[in-house]
N, C-alpha and C positions, 0 to 999 in steps of 0.2 A: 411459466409466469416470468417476464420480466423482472429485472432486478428491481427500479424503479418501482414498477408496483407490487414488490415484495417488501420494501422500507415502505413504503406508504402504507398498506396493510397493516405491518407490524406496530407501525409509530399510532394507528388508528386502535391499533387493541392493546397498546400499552396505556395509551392515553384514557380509554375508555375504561381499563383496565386497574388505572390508579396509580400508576408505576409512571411516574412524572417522569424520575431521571433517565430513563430509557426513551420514553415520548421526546423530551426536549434534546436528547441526543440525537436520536434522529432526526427530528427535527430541523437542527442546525447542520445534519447533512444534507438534506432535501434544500437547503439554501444556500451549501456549497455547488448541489448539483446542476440548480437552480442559476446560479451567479456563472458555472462556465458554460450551461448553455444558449445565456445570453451571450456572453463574451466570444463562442462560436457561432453566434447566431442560428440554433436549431430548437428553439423555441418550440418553433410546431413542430418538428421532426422528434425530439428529444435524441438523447445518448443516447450509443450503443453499451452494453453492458460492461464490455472490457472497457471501454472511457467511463464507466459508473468508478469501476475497481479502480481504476487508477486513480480518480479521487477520493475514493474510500483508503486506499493504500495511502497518498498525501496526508489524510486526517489522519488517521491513527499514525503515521509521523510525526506529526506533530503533538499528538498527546503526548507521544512516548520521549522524546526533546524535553516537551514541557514539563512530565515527568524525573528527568533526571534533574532540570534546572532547580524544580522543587526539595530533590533529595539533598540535594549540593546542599542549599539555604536553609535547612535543617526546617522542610514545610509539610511533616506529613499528611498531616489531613488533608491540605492540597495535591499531594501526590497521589493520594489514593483516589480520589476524585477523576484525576488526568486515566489513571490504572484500569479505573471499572469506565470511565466514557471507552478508552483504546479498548476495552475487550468486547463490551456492545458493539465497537463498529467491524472489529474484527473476525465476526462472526460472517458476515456478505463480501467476504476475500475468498477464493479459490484458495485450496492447502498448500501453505507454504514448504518449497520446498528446506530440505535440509541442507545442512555448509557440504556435504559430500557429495550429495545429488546434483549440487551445484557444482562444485570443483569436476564429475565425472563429465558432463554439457561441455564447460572450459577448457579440459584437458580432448576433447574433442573436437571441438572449434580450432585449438591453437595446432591440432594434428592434420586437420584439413587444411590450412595455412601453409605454403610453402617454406616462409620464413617469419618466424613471428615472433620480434624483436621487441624491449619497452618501449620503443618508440610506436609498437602499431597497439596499444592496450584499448585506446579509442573504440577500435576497430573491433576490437577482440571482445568489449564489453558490450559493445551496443550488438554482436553478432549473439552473445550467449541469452542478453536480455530478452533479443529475438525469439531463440526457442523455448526460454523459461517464460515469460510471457510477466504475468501478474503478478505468477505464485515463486518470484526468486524477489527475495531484497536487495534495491541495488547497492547500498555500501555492502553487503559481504557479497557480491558478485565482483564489485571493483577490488575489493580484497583478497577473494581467491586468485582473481586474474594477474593483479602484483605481483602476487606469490610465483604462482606458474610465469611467469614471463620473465623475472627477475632470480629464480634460483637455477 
């Protein structure tokens, strides 16, 4: 089954189900998914499911942002809110890998590199993004990579 109509399934039995805050979470995913496939124009085609993930992965960044901004401003019932939206959506992500599983990709990439200077990290990150795919975060991949390139 397609990703798309595995949230829409889900959003249909949550909804039907009674469980609102789950329905209208997804919900407002299906209208982020919605809003870039007009913006790519694949309307009638729809996304492929790794550009599903990718905006799945953007939302649940931004809960998790909005989540800390909450914590800072002393909001938590609003933080908890952001907490459980981020983890309903985080479930239709491929498994993330771990900060080592990532660092072992990086120290790979930068092995396969002839010379790989801070000045090539660009390169270095958009190479490891490549093979981690989905399921790597890019601030701790830009982070491992710092590291390795700069110690």
């Amino acid at each position: 089954m397609a990703l798309s109509e595995q949230i829409q399934n889900d959003m249909k039995t949550a909804l039907l189900g009674g469980d609102r805050f789950v329905g209208d979470t997804l919900r407002n995913l299906k209208a982020a998914i919605l809003n870039e496939e007009v913006a790519q124009n694949k309307r009638d085609t729809g996304l492929t499911d790794e550009e599903i993930e990718k905006i799945i992965a953007k939302e649940v960044k931004k809960r998790n942002e909005s989540l800390a901004i909450y914590e800072q401003n002393n909001r938590p019932e609003l933080a908890e809110t952001e907490r459980k939206e981020a983890a309903v959506l985080a479930v239709y992500l491929p498994k993330q890998l771990t900060e080592e599983e990532i660092r072992e990709i990086a120290k790979n990439v930068v092995a396969s590199m002839d010379t790989a200077t801070p000045s090539m990290m660009g390169q270095v990150i958009g190479a490891v993004k490549a093979k981690a795919g989905n399921s790597a975060d890019g601030a701790t991949v830009a982070r491992v990579v710092k590291e390795l390139l700069t110690s």
